[in-house]
N, C-alpha and C positions, 0 to 999 in steps of 0.2 A: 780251508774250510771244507772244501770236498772229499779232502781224507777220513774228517771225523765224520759226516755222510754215510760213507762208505761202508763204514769198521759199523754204524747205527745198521744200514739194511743186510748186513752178513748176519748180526745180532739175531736182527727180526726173522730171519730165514733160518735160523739157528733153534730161535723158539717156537717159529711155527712145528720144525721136524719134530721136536723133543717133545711135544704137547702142552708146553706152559700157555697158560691161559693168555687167550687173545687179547686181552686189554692190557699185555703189559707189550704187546707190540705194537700196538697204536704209540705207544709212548717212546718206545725207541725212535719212532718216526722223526722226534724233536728233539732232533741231537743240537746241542751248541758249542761250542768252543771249550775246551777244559779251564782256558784262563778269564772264560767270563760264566763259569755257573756258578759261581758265587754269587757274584754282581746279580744276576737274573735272579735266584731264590729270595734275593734280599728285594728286590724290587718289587717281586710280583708278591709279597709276601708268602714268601715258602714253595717247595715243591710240592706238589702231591703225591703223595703216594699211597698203594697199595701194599700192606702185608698180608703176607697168607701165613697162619700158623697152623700146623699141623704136630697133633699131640699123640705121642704113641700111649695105647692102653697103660702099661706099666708105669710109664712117668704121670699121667694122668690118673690112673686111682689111686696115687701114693698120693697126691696133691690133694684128692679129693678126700681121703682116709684121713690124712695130716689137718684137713682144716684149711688149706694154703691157696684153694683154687681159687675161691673168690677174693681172696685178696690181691694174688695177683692180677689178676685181672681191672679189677678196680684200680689199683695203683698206674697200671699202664695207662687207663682209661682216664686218669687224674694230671698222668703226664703229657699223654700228646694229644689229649681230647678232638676226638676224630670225627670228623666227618659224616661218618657210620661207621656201626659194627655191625658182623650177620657171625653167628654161630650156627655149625652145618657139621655133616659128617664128607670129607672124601676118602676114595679109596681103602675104605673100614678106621678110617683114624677120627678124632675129632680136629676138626678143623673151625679155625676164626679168621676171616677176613676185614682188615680196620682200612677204611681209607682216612688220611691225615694228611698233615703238612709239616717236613720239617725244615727247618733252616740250615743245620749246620750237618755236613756229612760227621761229622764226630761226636752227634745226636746219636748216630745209628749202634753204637755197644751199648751204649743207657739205654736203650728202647729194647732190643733184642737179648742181651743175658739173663736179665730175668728171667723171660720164657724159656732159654734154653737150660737154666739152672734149675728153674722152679719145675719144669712139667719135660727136660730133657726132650724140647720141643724143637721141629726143624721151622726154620724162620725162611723166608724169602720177602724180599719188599723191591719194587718195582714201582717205578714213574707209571701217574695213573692220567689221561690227557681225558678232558669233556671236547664232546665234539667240534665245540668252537674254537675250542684249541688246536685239534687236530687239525680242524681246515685252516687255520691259521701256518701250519706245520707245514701241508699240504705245498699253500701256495710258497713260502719261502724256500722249496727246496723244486719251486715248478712242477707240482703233480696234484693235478686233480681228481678229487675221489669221484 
């Protein structure tokens, strides 16, 4: 159990350098066992998570030209009905952030090729922790915030 630990705060110190956004290193925080995150997403009902999508202009006014934007999006919205959504721009792109829950890691190509078919969009999705989770995270790994 101290391995998978480990290989979690190399992660987090990884994301910090790179600049991915801080909330997905909270979540690294709460690493568990490979042979029990099944067990756990099924238990707690789901993991949470956070995607970020990020749309370049050209795959995005083809979608918007096409007619295609809001359906995609609506359909994703139908599938893993989330949590939240926020649409934003970073870094000059259009960007959307959904936090969700899924169950199954084989969830994760049905949730993501759409956007990258439909809008040639870059995907990322990251474990998103609420704070009570974190300091729950905290104490099992003995560190307090």
């Amino acid at each position: 159990m101290k391995g998978a630990f480990a290989v979690v705060r190399l992660a987090a110190l990884t994301c910090i350098r790179s600049g991915v956004l801080v909330a997905s290193v909270a979540l690294l925080a709460q690493s568990v066992p490979t042979q029990s995150y099944a067990a756990t997403a099924d238990q707690q009902g789901g993991i949470r998570m956070m995607l970020k999508v990020q749309i370049p202009p050209e795959g995005g006014n083809q979608a918007i030209k096409a007619g295609n934007q809001g359906a995609i999006f609506e359909a994703l919205i139908d599938q893993i009905k989330p949590e939240a959504v926020y649409f934003t721009q970073e870094d000059g792109l259009r960007t959307v952030y959904f936090v969700y829950k899924i169950q199954k890691t084989t969830d994760f190509a049905a949730i993501h090729e759409p956007l990258i078919q439909g809008f040639g969009a870059r995907v990322y999705d990251m474990p998103a922790l609420t704070w009570d989770e974190l300091k729950k995270a905290f104490e099992a790994i003995d560190e307090k915030p």
